[in-house]
C-alpha positions in Angstrom: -23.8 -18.9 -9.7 -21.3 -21.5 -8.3 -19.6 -21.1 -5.0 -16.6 -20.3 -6.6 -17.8 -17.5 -8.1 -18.7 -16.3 -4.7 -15.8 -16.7 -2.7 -11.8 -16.2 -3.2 -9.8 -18.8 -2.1 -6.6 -18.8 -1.0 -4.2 -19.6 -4.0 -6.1 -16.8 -5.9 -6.1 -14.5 -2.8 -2.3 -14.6 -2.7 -1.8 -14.5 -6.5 -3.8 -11.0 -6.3 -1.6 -9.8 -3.2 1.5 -10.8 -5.0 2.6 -12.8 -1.5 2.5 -16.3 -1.0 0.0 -18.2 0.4 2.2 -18.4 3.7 2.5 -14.7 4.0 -1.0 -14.4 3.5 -2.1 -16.8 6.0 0.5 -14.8 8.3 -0.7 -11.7 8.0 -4.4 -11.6 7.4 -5.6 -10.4 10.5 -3.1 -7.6 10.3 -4.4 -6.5 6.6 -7.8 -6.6 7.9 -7.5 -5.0 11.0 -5.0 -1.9 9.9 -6.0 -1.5 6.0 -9.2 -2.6 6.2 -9.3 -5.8 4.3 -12.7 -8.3 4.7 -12.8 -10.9 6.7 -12.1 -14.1 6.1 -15.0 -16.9 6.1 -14.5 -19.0 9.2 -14.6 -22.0 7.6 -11.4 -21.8 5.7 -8.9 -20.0 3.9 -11.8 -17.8 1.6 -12.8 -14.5 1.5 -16.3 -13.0 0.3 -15.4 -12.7 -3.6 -17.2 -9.3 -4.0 -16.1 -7.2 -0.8 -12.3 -8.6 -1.8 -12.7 -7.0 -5.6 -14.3 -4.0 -3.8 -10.9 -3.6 -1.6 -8.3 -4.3 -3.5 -10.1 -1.9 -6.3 -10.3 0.7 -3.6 -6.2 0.3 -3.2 -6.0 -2.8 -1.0 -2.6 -2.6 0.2 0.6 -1.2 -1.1 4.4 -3.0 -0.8 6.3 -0.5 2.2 10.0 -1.3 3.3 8.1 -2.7 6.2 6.2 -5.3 4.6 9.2 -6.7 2.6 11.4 -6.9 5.9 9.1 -7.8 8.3 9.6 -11.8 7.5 13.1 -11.5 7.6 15.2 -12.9 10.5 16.2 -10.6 13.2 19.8 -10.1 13.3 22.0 -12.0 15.0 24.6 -9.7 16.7 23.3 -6.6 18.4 26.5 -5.0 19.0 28.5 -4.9 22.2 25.8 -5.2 24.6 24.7 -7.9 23.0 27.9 -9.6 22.8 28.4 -9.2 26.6 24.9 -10.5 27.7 25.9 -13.7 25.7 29.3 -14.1 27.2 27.5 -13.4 30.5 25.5 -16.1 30.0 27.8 -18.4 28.7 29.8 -17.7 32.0 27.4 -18.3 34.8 26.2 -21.4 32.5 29.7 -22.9 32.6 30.1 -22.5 37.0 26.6 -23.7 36.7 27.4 -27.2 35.0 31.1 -27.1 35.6 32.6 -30.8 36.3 29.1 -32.5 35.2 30.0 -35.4 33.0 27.3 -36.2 29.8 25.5 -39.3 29.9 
């Protein structure tokens, strides 16, 4: 039996998650440490081939509204609180550099 057969590397790993390798690398620690998923071998991007078919036949995880917006950018405007921190800020900066003259 080869090492391959053995261990599930990464490419395959994400293929069977349907995420990318990214999001993988992203969130393993998550998946193991709130659904249960195996750990990783510390000597790379591989997981024990046998627990992994074990989990993910046991229901590994399952796609929530979470998981699909959870890599996506926070928005930029936060309404009008929001708007009047920034102009706040944008205030005090400009008396605080006021007259300085860029090199």
């Amino acid at each position: 039996m080869s090492l391959s057969d053995r261990l599930v590397m990464l490419p395959e790993m994400a293929g069977a998650l349907q995420r990318s390798e990214d999001w993988v690398r992203r969130h393993w620690l998550r998946l193991h440490q709130e659904h249960g998923m195996p750990r990783k071998c510390s000597v790379g991007w591989q997981w024990p081939r046998k627990a992994m078919e074990a989990w993910l036949d046991a229901g590994g995880i399952t796609t929530t509204q979470e998981d699909e917006t959870e890599d996506q950018p926070p928005p930029t405007s936060g309404g009008s609180s929001h708007l009047r921190l920034v102009a706040n800020q944008n205030r005090d900066l400009a008396a605080r550099y006021s007259g300085r003259v860029h090199a």
